[in-house]
C-alpha positions in Angstrom: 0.0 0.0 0.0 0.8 3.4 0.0 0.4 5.1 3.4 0.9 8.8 4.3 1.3 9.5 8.1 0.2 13.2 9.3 2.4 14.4 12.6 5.2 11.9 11.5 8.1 13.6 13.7 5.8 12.3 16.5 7.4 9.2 18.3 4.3 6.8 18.0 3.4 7.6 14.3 7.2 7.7 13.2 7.3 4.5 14.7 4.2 2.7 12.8 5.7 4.6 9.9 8.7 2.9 10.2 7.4 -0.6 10.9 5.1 0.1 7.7 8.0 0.7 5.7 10.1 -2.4 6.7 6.8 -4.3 5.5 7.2 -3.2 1.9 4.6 0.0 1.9 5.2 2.7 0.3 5.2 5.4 3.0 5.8 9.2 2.9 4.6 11.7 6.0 4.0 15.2 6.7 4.7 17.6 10.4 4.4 21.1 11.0 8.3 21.7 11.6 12.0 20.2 11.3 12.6 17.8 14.2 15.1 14.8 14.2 12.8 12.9 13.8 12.3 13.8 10.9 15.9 13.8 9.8 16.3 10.3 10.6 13.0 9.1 8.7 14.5 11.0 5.8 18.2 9.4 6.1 16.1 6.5 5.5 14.5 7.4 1.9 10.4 8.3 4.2 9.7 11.6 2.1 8.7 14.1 4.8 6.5 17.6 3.8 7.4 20.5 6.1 4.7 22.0 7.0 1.3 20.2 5.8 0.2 21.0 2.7 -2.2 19.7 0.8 -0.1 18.6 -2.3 1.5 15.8 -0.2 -1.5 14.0 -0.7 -1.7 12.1 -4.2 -2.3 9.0 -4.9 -1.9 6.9 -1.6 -4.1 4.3 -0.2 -4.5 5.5 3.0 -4.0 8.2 5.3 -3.1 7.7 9.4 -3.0 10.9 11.4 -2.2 11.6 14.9 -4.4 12.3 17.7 -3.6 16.1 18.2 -4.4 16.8 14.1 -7.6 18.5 13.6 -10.2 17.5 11.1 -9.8 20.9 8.9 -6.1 19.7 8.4 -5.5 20.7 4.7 -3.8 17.5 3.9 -7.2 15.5 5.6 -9.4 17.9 3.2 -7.5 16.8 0.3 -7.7 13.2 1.3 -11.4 12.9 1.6 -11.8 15.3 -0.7 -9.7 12.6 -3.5 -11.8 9.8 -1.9 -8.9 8.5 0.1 -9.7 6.3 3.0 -8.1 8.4 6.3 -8.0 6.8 9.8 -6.8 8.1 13.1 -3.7 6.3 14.7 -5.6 4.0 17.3 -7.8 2.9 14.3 -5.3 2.1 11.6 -3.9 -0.1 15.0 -6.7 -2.4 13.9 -5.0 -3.0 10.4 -1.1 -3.0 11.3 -1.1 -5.1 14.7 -3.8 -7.3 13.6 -1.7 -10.5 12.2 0.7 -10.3 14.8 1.4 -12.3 18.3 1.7 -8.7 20.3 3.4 -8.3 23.8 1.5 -5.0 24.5 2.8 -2.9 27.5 0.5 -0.3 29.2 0.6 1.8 32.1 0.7 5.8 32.9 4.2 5.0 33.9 7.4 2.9 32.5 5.7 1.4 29.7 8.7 2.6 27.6 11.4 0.8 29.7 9.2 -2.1 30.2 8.5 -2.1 26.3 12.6 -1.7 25.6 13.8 -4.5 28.1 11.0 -6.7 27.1 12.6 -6.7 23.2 15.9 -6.8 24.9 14.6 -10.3 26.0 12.3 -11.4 23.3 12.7 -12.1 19.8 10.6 -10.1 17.3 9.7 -6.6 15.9 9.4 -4.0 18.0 7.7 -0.4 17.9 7.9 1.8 21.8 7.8 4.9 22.5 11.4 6.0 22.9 14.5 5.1 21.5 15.8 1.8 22.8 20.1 2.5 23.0 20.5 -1.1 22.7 19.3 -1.0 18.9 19.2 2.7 18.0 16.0 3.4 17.6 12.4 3.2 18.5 11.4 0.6 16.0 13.2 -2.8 15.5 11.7 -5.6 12.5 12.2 -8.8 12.3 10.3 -11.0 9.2 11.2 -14.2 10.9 9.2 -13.8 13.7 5.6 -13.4 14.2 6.2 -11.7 17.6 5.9 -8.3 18.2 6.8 -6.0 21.3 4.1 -2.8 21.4 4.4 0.1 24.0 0.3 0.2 24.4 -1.3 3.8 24.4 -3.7 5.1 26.6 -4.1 9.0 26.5 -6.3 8.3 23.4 -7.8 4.9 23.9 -5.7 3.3 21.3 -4.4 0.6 23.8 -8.0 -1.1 22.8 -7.1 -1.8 19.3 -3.6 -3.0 20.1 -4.6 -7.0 19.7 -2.8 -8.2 22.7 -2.0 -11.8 23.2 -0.1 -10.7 26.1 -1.1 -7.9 28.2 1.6 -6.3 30.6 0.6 -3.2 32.6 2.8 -1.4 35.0 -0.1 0.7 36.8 -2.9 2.4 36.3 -2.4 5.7 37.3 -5.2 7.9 36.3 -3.5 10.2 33.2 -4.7 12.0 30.4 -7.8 12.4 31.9 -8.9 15.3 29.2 -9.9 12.1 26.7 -11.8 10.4 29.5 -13.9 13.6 30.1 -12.5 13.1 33.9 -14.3 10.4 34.2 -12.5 7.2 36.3 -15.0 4.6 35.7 -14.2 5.4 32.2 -10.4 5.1 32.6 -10.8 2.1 34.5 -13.4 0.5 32.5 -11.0 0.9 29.3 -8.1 -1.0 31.4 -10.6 -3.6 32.2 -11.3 -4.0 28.1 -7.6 -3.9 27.7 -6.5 -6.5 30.1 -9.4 -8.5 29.6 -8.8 -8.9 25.5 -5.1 -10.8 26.1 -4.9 -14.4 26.6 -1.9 -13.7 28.9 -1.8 -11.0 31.5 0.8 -9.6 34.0 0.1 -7.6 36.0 1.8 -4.9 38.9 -0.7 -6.2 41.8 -0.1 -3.5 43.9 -1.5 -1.0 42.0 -4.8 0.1 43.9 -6.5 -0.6 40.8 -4.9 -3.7 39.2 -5.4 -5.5 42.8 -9.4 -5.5 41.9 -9.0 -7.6 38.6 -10.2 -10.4 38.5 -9.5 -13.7 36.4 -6.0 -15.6 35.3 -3.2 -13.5 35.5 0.6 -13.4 36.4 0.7 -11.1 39.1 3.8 -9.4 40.7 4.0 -8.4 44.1 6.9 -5.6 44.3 7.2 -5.4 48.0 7.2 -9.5 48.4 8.5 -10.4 45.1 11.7 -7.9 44.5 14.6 -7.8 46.9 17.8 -7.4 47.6 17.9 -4.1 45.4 21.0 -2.5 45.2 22.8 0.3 43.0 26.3 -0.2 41.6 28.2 1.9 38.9 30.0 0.6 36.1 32.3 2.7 34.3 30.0 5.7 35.2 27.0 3.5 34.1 24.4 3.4 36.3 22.7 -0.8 37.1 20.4 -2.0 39.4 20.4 -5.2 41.0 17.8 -7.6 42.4 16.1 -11.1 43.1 13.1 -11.7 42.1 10.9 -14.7 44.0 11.3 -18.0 42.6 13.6 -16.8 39.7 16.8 -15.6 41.3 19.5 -12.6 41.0 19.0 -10.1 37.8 20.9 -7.2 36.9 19.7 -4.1 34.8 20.9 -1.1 33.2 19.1 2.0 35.4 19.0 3.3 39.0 15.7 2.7 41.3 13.2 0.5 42.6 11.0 1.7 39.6 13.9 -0.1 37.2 13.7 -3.5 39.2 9.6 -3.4 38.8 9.8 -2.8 35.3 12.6 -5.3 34.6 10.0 -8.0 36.5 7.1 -7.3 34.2 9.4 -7.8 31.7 10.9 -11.0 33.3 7.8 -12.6 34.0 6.3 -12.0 30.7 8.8 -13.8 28.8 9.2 -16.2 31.0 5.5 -18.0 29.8 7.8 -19.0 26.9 11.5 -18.4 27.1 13.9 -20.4 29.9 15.4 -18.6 32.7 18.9 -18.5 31.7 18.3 -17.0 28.5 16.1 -13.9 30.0 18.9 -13.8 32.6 21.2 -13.2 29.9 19.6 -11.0 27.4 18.6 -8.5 29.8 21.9 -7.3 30.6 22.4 -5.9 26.9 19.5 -3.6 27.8 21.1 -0.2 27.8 18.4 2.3 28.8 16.2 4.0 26.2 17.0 7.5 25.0 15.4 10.6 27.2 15.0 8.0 30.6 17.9 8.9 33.2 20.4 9.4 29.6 23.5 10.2 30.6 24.7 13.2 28.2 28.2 13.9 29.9 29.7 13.8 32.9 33.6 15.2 34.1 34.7 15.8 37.7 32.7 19.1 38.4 29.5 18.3 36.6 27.1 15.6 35.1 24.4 16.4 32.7 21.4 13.6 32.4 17.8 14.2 30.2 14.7 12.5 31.5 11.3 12.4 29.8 9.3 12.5 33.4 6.4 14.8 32.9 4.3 12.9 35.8 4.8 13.7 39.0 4.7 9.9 40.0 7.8 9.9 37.1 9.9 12.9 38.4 9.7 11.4 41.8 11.4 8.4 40.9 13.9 10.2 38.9 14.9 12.4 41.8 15.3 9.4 44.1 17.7 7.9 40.9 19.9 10.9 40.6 19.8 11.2 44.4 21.2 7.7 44.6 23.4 8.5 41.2 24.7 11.9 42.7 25.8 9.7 46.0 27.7 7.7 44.3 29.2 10.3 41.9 30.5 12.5 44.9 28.3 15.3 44.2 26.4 17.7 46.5 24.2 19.1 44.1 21.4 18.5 42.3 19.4 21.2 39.8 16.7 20.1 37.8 15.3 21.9 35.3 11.7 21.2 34.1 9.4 22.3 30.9 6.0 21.8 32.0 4.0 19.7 29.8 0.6 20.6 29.0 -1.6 23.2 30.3 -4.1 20.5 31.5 -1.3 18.0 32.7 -0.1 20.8 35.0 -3.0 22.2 36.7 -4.7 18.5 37.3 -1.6 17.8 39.4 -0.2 20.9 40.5 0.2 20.1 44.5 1.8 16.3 43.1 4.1 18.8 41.1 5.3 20.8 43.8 6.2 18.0 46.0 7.8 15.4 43.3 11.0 17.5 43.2 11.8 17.3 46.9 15.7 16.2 47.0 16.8 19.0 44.3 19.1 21.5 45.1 18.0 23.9 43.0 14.9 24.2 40.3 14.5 25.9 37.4 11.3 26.4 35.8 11.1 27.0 32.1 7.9 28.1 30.2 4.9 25.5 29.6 5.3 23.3 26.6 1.5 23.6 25.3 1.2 20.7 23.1 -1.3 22.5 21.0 -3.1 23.5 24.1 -4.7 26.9 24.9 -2.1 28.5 27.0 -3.9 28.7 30.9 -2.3 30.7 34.1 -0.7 28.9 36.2 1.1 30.7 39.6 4.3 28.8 39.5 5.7 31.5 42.3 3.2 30.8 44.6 2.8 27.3 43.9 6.8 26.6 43.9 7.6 29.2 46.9 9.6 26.7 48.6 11.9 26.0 46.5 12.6 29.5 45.6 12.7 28.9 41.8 14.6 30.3 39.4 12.6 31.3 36.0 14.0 30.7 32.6 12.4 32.0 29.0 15.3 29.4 27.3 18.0 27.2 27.6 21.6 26.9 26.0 24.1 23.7 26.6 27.7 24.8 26.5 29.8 21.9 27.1 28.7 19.7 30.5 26.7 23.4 31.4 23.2 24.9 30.7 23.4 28.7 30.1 19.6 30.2 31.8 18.4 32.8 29.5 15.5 35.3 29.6 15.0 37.6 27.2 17.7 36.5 25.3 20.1 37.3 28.0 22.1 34.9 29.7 20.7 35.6 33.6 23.0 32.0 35.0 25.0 29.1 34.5 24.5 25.9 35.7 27.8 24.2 36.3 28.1 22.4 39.2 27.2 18.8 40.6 24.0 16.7 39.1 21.7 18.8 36.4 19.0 17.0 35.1 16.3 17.8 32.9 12.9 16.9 32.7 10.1 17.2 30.1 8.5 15.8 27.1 8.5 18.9 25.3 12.1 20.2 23.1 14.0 20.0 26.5 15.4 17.3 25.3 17.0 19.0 21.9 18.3 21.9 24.3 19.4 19.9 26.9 21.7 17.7 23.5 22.5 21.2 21.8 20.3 19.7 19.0 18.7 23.1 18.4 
């Protein structure tokens, strides 16, 4: 076929793009700006059109869009308009996953690890959310295998057309509440639907709201199953070690308690097909994904790391990581910087916010990364008083350092001890010196 993705600089889309590709399709894409994402699915012959315009639509097939792209998109116009079939991502899920054996991972929180050390383990194509280190990017294909590892979506409900045969979920968290009109039974009742359309589940039993399901499932208990954590460094990289109940000792690329639970989803889920030994094995060639605790330099007065937390729940695990990380590295210091994300995100969990960063040093605030949103005040002063922010318009790296600028003015430098910045906005670009 010949597909066009809309808003294919986006993680998720880029990576059915590339999956769709690898399957023989002819596949071109469209975004609204330059990213490198974009660069990348160029290097590798995807025509991308900067910005959307209509004539990128010809003679394809289909058409898969995003969930942020609006129905008066001029490239959706042209495509109905040309009597081209157009389906939103979770739908056109339906159509890609449908012939495949999918290990689908879901959960507000470390579905992206989970997702990464599960195809460390596993044999068989992969598409997550983030870039996997261990094979460079965020989609891996493999025509011999049936078998596919699929970071599960639920901000926009498109976990339900994933076609799991196995069903991991980390938690439940209540997030992206917007698309479930802040409605929990709603939330709930599509994790229920979810969990209930695998043959195999596992399943974090701890979580408030994974305890009440009912039926077959492999469950893990974190506080009876996991012990004997402990946090080493190897040539600066950060592992975490652990037994897990009635399988034994496992190391793991990654600092925190939070790494061990996700590395025994992962563990247990193969473990309905694959020996011991081998899991055992493979796991220790995960190497972290790209944006979770990465490492970006480090020399005797500083270390720089980027993290994708934009959940409290998320940041508060980080900053018990680089607390444990900054330990070990000799440093007294820890800054973080943070790019709200979302408008909506921020005000549903502003007091969660305000508390997740306890630990840090110093924080830095930078503006809100909208996400198409309608920007919203928010009172960071009064929210943040005690930590007696510091307020950013911008940020530059210079070496292992972050330059704070406002009004195009450098107003700071952070140069000293643990910085660490969190976001899923273009943090992560600034934070590389990407752009």
């Amino acid at each position: 076929m010949k597909i066009h993705f809309i808003g294919i600089g986006g993680i998720g889309i880029s990576g059915l793009a590339q999956y769709m590709d690898h399957r023989g399709n002819t596949v071109s894409g469209s975004d609204i700006a330059d990213n490198r994402i974009v660069r990348m699915l160029k290097d590798r012959g995807i025509p991308v059109t900067i910005p959307h315009d209509a004539s990128a639509i010809g003679t394809q097939d289909l058409v898969v869009h995003s969930a942020i792209i609006r129905p008066d998109n001029v490239e959706i116009v042209a495509a109905k308009a040309r009597g081209i079939e157009v389906l939103p991502r979770r739908e056109a899920l339906l159509r890609i996953l449908h012939d495949k054996e999918v290990y689908a991972v879901a959960g507000a929180h470390g579905k992206s690890t989970t997702s990464a050390m599960l195809a460390a383990i596993m044999e068989g194509s992969a598409i997550i959310g983030a870039e996997s280190k261990q094979f460079g990017s965020n989609v891996r294909y493999d025509d011999a295998s049936e078998r596919l590892i699929f970071e599960a979506d639920e901000s926009d409900g498109s976990f339900l057309n994933a076609n799991p045969y196995c069903a991991v979920v980390t938690n439940a968290e209540p997030e992206h509440m917007e698309y479930y009109g802040y409605d929990i039974e709603r939330f709930h009742d599509a994790y229920r639907r979810f969990i209930a359309s695998a043959k195999l589940r596992v399943l974090n039993a701890e979580d408030p709201f994974l305890a009440t399901i009912e039926g077959e499932a492999v469950r893990l208990y974190p506080s009876q199953d996991i012990s004997d954590v402990a946090f080493v460094l190897r040539d600066g990289e950060p592992y975490t070690r652990f037994t897990l109940a009635g399988k034994g000792s496992f190391e793991v690329w990654g600092f925190g308690a939070h790494i061990a639970l996700d590395a025994a989803l992962a563990i247990l889920a193969a473990a309905e097909s694959m020996p011991i030994e081998t899991i055992r094995r493979r796991l220790v060639a995960y190497r972290g994904i790209k944006k979770r605790f990465d490492l970006l330099c480090a020399n005797e007065k500083a270390a720089m790391i980027d993290d994708y937390g934009h959940h409290p729940t998320e940041i508060a695990a980080t900053v018990a990581s680089a607390t444990t990380y900054a330990k070990l590295q000799g440093f007294d210091r820890i800054t973080a910087i943070w790019q709200p994300h979302k408008y909506s995100r921020t005000i549903d969990n502003l007091d969660a916010f305000a508390a997740c960063f306890k630990g840090v040093d110093r924080l830095v605030i930078l503006p809100v990364w909208a996400a198409g949103e309608t920007p919203r005040r928010i009172d960071f002063a009064a929210a943040f008083a005690a930590y007696r922010p510091v307020f950013a318009d911008d940020i530059r790296r210079r070496d292992c350092a972050l330059e704070l600028l406002r009004d195009g003015n450098v107003v700071g430098v952070e140069d000293e001890g643990l910085i660490i910045g969190f976001g899923a906005g273009d943090i992560t670009y600034k934070l590389r010196g990407e752009r």
